[in-house]
Structures are given as structure tokens and as C-alpha cells.
ZAFI-401821 format. One record per residue (C-alpha): residue in one letter; chain; x, y, z. Coordinates in nm, 4 decimals, decimal comma, padded with zeros to 6 digits. Example, Ala and Ser with C-alpha at 12.3 -4.5 7.8 and 13.67 -1.06 7.14 Angstrom:
2
+----+----+----------+----------+----------+
: aa : ch :       c1 :       c2 :       c3 :
+----+----+----------+----------+----------+
:  a :  A :  01,2300 : -00,4500 :  00,7800 :
:  s :  A :  01,3670 : -00,1060 :  00,7140 :
+----+----+----------+----------+----------+
END
This chain:
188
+----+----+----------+----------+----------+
: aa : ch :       c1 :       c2 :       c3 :
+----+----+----------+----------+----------+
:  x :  A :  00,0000 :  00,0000 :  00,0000 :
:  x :  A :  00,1090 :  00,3532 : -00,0768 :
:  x :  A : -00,0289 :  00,7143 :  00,0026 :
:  x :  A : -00,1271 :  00,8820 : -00,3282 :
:  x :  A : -00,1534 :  01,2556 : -00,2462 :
:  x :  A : -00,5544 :  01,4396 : -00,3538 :
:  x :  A : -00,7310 :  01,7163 : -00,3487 :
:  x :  A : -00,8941 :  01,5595 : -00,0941 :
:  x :  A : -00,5897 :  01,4868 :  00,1079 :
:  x :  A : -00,3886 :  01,1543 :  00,1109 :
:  x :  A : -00,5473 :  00,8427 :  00,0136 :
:  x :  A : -00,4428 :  00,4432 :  00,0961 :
:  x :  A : -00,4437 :  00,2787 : -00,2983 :
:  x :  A : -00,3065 : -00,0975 : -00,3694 :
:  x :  A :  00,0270 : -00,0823 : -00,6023 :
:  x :  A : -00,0382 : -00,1876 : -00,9601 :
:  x :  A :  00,2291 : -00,4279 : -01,0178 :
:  x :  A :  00,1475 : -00,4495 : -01,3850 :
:  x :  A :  00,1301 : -00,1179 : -01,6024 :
:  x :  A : -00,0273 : -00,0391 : -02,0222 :
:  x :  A :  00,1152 :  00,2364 : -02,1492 :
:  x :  A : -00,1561 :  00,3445 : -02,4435 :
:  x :  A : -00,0321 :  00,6183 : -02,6774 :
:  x :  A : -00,1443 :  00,7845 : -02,9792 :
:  x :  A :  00,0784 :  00,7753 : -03,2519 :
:  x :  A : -00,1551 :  00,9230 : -03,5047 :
:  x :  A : -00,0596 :  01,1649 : -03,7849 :
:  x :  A : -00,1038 :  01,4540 : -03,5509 :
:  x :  A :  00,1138 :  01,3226 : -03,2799 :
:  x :  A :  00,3916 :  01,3799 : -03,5370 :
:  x :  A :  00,6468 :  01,6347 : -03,4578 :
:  x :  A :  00,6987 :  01,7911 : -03,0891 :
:  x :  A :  00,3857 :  01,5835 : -02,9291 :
:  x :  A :  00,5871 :  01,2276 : -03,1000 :
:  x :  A :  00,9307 :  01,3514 : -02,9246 :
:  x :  A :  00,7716 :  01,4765 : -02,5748 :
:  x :  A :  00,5526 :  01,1491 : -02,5557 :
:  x :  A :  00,9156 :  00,9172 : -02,5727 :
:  x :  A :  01,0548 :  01,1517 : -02,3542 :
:  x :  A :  00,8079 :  01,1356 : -02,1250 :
:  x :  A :  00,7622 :  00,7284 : -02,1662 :
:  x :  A :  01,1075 :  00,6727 : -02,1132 :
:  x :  A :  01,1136 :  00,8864 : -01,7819 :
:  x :  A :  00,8126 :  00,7061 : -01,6460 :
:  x :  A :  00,9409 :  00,3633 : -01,7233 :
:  x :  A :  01,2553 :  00,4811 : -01,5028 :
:  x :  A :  01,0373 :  00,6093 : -01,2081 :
:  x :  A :  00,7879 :  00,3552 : -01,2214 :
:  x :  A :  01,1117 :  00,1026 : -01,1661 :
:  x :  A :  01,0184 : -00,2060 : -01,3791 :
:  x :  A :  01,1917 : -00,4232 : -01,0917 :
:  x :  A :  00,8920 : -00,4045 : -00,9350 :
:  x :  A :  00,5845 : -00,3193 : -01,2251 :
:  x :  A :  00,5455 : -00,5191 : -01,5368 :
:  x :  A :  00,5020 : -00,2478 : -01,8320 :
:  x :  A :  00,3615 : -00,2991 : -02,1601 :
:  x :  A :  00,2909 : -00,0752 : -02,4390 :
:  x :  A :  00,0212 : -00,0126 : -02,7246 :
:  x :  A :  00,0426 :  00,2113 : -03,0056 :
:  x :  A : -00,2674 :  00,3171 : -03,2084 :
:  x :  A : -00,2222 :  00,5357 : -03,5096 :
:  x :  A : -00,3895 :  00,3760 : -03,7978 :
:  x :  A : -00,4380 :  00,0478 : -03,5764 :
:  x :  A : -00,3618 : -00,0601 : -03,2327 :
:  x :  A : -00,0774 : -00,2425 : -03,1708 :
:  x :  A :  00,0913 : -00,4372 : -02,8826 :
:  x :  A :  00,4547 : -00,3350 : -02,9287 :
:  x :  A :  00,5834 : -00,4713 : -02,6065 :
:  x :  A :  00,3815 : -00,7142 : -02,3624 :
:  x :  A :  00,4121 : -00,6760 : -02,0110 :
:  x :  A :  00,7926 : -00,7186 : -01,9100 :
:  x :  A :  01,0360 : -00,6432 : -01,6240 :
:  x :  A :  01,2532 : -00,5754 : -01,9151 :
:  x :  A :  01,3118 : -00,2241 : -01,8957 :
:  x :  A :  01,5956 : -00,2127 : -02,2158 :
:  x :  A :  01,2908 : -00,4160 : -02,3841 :
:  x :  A :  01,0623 : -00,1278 : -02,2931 :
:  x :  A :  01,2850 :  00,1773 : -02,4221 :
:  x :  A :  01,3357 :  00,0128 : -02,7181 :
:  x :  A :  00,9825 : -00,0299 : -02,8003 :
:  x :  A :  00,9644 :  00,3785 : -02,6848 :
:  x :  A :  01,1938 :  00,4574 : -02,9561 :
:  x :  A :  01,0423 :  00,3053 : -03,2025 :
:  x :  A :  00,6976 :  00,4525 : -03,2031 :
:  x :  A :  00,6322 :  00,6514 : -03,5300 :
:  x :  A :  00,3621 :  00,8768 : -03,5726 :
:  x :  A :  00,0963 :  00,7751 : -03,8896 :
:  x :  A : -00,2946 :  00,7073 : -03,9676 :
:  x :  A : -00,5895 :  00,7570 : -03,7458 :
:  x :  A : -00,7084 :  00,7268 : -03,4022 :
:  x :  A : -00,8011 :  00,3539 : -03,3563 :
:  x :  A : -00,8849 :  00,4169 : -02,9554 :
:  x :  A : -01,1416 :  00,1634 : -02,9123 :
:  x :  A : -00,8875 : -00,0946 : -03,0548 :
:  x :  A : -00,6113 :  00,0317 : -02,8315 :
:  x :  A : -00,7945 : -00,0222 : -02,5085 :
:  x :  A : -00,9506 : -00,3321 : -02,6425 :
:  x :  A : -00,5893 : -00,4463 : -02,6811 :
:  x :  A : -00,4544 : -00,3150 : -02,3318 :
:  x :  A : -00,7191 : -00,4933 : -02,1851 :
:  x :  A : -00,6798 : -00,8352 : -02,3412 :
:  x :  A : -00,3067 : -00,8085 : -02,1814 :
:  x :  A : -00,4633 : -00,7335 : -01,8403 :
:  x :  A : -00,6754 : -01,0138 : -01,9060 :
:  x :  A : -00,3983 : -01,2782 : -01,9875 :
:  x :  A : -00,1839 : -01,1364 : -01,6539 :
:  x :  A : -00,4454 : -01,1579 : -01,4225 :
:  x :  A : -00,2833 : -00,8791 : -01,2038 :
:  x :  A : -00,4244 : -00,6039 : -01,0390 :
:  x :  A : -00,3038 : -00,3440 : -01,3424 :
:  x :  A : -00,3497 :  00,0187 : -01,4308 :
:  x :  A : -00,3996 :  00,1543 : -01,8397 :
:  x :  A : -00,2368 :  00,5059 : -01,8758 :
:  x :  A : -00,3968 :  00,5795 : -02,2501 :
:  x :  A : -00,2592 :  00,9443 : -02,3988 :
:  x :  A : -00,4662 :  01,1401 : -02,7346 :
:  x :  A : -00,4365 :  01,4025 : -02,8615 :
:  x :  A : -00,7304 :  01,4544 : -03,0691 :
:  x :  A : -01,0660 :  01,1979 : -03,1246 :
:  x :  A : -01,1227 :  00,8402 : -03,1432 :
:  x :  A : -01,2166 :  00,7306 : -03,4825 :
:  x :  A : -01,3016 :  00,3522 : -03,5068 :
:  x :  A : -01,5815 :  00,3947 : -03,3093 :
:  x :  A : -01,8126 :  00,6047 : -03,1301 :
:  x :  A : -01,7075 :  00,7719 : -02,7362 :
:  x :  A : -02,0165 :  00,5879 : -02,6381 :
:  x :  A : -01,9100 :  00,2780 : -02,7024 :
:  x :  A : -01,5453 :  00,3441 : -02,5823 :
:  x :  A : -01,6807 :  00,4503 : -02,2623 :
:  x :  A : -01,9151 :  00,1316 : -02,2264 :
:  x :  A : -01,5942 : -00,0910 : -02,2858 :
:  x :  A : -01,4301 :  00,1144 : -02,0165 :
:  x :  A : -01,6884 :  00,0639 : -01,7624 :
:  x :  A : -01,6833 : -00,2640 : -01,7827 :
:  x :  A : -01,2506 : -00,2522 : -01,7760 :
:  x :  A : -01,2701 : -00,0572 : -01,4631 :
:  x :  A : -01,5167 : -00,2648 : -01,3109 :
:  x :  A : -01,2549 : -00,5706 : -01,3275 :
:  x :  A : -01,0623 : -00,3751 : -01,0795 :
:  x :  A : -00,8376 : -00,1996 : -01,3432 :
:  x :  A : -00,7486 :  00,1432 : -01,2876 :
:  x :  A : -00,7585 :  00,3705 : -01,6491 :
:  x :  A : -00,5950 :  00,6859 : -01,6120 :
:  x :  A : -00,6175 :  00,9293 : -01,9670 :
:  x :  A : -00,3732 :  01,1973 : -02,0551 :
:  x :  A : -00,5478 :  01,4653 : -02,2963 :
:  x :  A : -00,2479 :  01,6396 : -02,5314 :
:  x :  A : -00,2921 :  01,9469 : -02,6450 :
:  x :  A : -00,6036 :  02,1599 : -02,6741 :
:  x :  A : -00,7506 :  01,9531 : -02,9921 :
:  x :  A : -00,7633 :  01,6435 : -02,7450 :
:  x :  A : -01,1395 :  01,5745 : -02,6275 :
:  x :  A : -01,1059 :  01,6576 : -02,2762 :
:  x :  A : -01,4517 :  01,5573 : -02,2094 :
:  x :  A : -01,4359 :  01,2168 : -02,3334 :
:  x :  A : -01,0885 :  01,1444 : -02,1932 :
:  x :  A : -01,2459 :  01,2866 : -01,7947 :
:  x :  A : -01,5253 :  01,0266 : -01,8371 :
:  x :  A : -01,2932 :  00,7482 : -01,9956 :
:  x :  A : -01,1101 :  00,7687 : -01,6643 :
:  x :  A : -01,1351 :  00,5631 : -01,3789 :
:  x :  A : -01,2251 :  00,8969 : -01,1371 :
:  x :  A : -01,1749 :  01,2433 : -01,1842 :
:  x :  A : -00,8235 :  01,2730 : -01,0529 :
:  x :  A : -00,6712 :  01,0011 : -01,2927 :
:  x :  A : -00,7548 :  01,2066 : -01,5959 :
:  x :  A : -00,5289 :  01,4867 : -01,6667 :
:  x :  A : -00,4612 :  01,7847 : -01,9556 :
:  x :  A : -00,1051 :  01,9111 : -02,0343 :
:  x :  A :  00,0425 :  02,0962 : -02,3374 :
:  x :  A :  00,3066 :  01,8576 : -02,5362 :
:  x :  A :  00,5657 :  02,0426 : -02,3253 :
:  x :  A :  00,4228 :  01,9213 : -02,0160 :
:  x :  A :  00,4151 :  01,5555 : -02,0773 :
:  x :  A :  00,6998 :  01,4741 : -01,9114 :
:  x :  A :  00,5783 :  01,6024 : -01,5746 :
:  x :  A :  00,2590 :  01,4790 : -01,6164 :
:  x :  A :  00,3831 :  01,1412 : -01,6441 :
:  x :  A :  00,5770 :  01,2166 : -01,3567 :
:  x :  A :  00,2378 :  01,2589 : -01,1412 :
:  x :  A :  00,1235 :  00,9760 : -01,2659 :
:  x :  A :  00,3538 :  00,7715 : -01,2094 :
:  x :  A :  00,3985 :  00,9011 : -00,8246 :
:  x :  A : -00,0100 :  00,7291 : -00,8277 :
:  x :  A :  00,0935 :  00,4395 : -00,9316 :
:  x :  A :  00,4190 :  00,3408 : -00,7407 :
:  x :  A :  00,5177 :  00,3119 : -00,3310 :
:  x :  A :  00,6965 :  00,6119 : -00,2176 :
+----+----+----------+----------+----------+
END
């Protein structure tokens, strides 16, 4: 158990020892949001210490891909970072659809951390947000980054497993917003 610090003061929450790093890699992640979101992938792979957390990663930008499954290999991890390229759409649905089926197969208490910058377009929200009800009510935490100001807030609050796992930065700010979330999601 760890204290994750609120608005609302601090909080007892259960470490997640396996995390599913979702990011857009769409055409309009290319550019500064592509190079902030490795930055700020890498960083959080080295705070959330994959000793101790199994990370995984999906891509989605013209489909959702599993480019690393859950590993303690953090090399493995980076690797995968560096090789995200930005192209297509915004296949969200299939992303979390994807991060979920790895949940699924670990059978571990497990957070998704999915990032857009922009709108999901294999499906409609509604839909997306059914399929995350019924992820968080397995017990699986979903915590949404929203990129930029042409990312749908909105739909990325209510995609979110509460209020204060779904968070807003400029590109610039990615790296310390990965910073907060990853302070939520390992032991101090």
C-alpha cells in the first residue's frame, strides 16, 4: 500500500504491479507531441522502476498495436519507446480493447495510462466509454492523458477511472505529467 496525495488529502491505494502504457501515434502526434511522448515514456518507465511493475505498451495510429507485452525488461521497454512513429488515425477503441486483453492474460491487479491528442475514430465515445466501464469494473485502474487543446477533454475525464486520474497538459508538459502519474501508481 502507498499514500497517493488528492485534493482531498492523502489516500491508501493498492500498487499496480502491472502497467499499459496506451499512446497515440496518429498523424497529428507527429512532430513535438511524437518527441515529448518518448521523452516522457522513457522517464516514467525509469520512475515507475520495472523491478517491481510489469510495463507494456500499445500504439494506435492507424491500428492498435501491442509493441511490447508486459515485461520487467526495462531495455525491452525503451526500445519499443523509440520506435513509435507517428501515422494514420485514431483507432482508440482498438487500443484499449488491446490493453485490456493483456490485463486479461496477466491476471494482475493493473493500471492503463492511454494518452490522445485529438478523437477516437473507429468507433463512437459511447461505445469506448461502455468498454471502459466494464474494464474498470474488473478492478483496473484507467488513467487518460489529454495532449494538447484539440484532445477531447470531455471524453478522456469520463474514460477515466475517477476524476483525478484524468489529466490535460500541453506537449511540453508531458513529461511532468507522467511524472504525477507515475507518483499514483508506485510506493513512495
Amino acid at each position: 500500500m502507498y499514500e497517493q496525495q488528492s485534493s482531498r488529502g492523502h489516500e491508501s491505494v493498492s500498487v499496480d504491479p502491472m502497467i499499459v502504457l496506451c499512446m497515440d501515434v496518429s498523424g497529428s502526434m507527429a512532430g513535438e507531441k511524437e518527441d515529448m511522448a518518448r521523452k516522457a515514456l522513457s522517464e516514467f518507465v525509469g520512475e515507475v522502476t520495472a523491478s517491481t511493475n510489469r510495463i507494456g505498451l500499445v500504439t494506435f495510429g492507424g491500428h492498435a498495436d501491442v509493441v511490447c507485452k508486459p515485461t520487467l525488461d526495462v531495455g525491452r521497454i525503451l526500445r519499443s519507446i523509440d520506435g513509435m512513429r507517428a501515422g494514420g488515425k485514431t483507432p482508440f477503441a482498438g487500443a484499449l480493447r488491446a490493453a485490456w486483453r493483456l490485463v486479461e492474460e496477466a491476471a494482475a491487479q493493473s493500471a492503463i495510462v492511454i494518452a490522445s491528442d485529438g478523437l477516437p475514430t473507429d468507433e463512437p465515445t459511447e461505445s469506448i466509454l461502455a468498454l471502459g466501464r466494464i474494464v474498470a469494473a474488473t478492478g483496473t485502474r484507467i488513467v487518460t492523458v489529454a495532449i494538447g487543446e484539440d484532445a477531447d477533454r470531455e471524453f478522456l475525464r469520463a474514460l477515466a477511472t475517477c476524476p483525478r486520474e484524468a489529466f490535460h497538459t500541453k506537449p511540453s508538459g508531458l513529461v511532468l505529467t507522467y511524472r504525477r502519474i507515475a507518483s499514483g501508481l508506485v510506493p513512495k
